[in-house]
N, C-alpha and C positions, 0 to 999 in steps of 0.2 A: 323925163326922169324915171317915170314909174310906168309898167308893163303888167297888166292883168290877163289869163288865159285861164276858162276852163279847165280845171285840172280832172284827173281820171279820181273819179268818186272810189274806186278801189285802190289805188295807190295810195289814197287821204288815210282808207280805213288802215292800210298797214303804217305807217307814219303813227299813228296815232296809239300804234301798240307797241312802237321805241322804245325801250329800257334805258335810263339814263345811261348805263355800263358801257350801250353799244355805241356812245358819240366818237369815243376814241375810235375807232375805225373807220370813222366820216373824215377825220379832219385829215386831210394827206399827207402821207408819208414822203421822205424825199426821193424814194423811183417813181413816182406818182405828178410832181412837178414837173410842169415845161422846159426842153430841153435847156433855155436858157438859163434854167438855177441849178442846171450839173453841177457845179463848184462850188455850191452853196453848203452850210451846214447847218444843223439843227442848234438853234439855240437855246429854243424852249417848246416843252409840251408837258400840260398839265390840263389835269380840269381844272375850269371856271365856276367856280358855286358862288352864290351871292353874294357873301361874305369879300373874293377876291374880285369880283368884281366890281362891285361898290370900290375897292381900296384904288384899283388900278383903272376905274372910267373917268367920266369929267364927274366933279363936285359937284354934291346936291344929291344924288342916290345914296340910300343905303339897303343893305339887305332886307329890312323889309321893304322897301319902297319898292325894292327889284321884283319880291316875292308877290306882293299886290298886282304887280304889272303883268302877272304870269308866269314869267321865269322860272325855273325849275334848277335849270345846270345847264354848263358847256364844257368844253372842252377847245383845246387851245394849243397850234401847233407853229413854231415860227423859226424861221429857216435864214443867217446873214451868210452876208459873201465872208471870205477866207477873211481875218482878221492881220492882214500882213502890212499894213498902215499903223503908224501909232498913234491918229488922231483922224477923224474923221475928215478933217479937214485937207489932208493927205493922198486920201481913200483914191485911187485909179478910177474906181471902179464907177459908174452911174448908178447903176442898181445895187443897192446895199439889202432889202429885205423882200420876203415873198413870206405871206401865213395864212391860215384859215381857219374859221371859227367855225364850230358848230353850235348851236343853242338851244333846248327844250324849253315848248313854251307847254299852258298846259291845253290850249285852243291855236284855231288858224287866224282870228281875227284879232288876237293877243301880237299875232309875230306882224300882220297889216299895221296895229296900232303904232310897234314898238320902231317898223323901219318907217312913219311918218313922223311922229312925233319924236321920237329920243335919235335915232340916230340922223337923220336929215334937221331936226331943228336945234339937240345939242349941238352940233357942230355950227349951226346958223348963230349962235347967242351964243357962243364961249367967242368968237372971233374977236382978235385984241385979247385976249387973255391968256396968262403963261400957268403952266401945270403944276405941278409935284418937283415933275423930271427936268422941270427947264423948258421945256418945250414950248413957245410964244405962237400960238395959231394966228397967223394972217390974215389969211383970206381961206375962202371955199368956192368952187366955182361947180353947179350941179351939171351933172353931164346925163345925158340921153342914152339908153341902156336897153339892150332886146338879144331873144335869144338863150330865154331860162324859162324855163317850164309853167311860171305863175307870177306873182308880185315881185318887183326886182327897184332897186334905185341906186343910183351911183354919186360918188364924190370926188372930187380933188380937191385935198385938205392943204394947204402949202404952212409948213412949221419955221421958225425961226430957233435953230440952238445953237451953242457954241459960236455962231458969226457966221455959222453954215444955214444954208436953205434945202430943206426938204419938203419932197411933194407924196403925198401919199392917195394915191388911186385906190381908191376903196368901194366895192359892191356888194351889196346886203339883199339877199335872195330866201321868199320864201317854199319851203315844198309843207305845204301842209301844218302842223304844228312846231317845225323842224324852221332855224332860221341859220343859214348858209353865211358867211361873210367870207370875202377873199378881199386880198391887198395888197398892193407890192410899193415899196418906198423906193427913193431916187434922189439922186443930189441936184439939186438945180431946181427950177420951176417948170416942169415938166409931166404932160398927162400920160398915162404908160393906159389908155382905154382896152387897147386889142391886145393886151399881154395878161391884166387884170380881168378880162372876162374870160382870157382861156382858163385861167388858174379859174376865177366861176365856176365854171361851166363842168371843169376835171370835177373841181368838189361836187356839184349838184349831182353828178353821173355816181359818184363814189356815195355818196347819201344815198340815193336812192339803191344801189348793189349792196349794201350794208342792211338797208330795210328790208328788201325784200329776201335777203339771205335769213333775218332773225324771223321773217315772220312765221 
């Protein structure tokens, strides 16, 4: 599940001199995605500050609860296929989403805390539970993940909406104070591992060209 490597004690020190301003430049652009979301389009990008986070995570955080945890801010970039179905159910396509989160924590062992406990155990205790959006989380199944510079963990989240089944491959990566996510959703019960960690792997390279550009 999880991957630990000596990171470069200088690269930490630049990370760690991130201005909230420069996430937007972490979270990828769509020339910047694998060539299989050419046809993709942006649906949404925005910063993440505690406030929209708390609204838009599972229940039970709120902004301070975020702010306590470390948390700082993100930013938020998410990319569906062409909209030319009138119901998901419809949908041609298998892959409907690809997106990538950036995070500021305000330590390294704040973003260790935050990918064992809240995102690997939120999603372990919300199972059986349905959200805001409709969305009824089934099952999660933890997948084995290598390949990313420091602490890394992976999931397959499988959702139930509309009478549709969606699975979402999601990998949550640290660099230092900085905490990486990439995801890509899919119709069926299905693990998308080697597609999810290229989009990884694009953002961790782009986090890192973005640091040491500011620093």
């Amino acid at each position: 599940m999880t991957k630990a490597n000596q990171g470069s004690s200088g690269l930490l020190e630049v990370i760690r001199g991130v201005p909230p301003e420069e996430l937007q430049w972490m979270a990828l652009a769509k020339a910047d995605l694998p060539d299989t979301f050419s046809s993709f389009e942006l649906l949404r990008e925005s910063e993440l500050d505690n406030e929209d986070m708390a609204k838009h995570g599972f229940q039970g955080h709120t902004a301070e609860s975020l702010r306590e945890m470390g948390r700082i801010t993100g930013y938020v970039r998410e990319f569906v296929v062409p909209q030319g179905a009138p119901t998901l159910k419809d949908e041609p396509a298998e892959l409907v989403m690809a997106a990538t989160v950036v995070h500021l924590f305000e330590n390294e062992e704040q973003v260790k805390w935050w990918i064992d406990e809240v995102f690997v155990r939120d999603f372990s205790e919300h199972v059986g539970h349905e959200g805001e959006n409709g969305q009824r989380l089934t099952g999660i199944e933890q997948i084995e993940i290598d390949g990313f510079h420091d602490y890394s963990a992976a999931l397959l989240a499988v959702h139930e909406v509309q009478d549709n089944t969606l699975a979402s491959t999601v990998i949550d990566f640290r660099i230092g104070c900085l905490l990486g996510v990439a995801y890509v959703v899919a119709k069926g019960d299905v693990t998308l591992k080697d597609l999810a960690q290229d989009l990884g792997q694009r953002l961790e390279r782009q986090m890192v060209r973005v640091a040491l550009g500011s620093a």
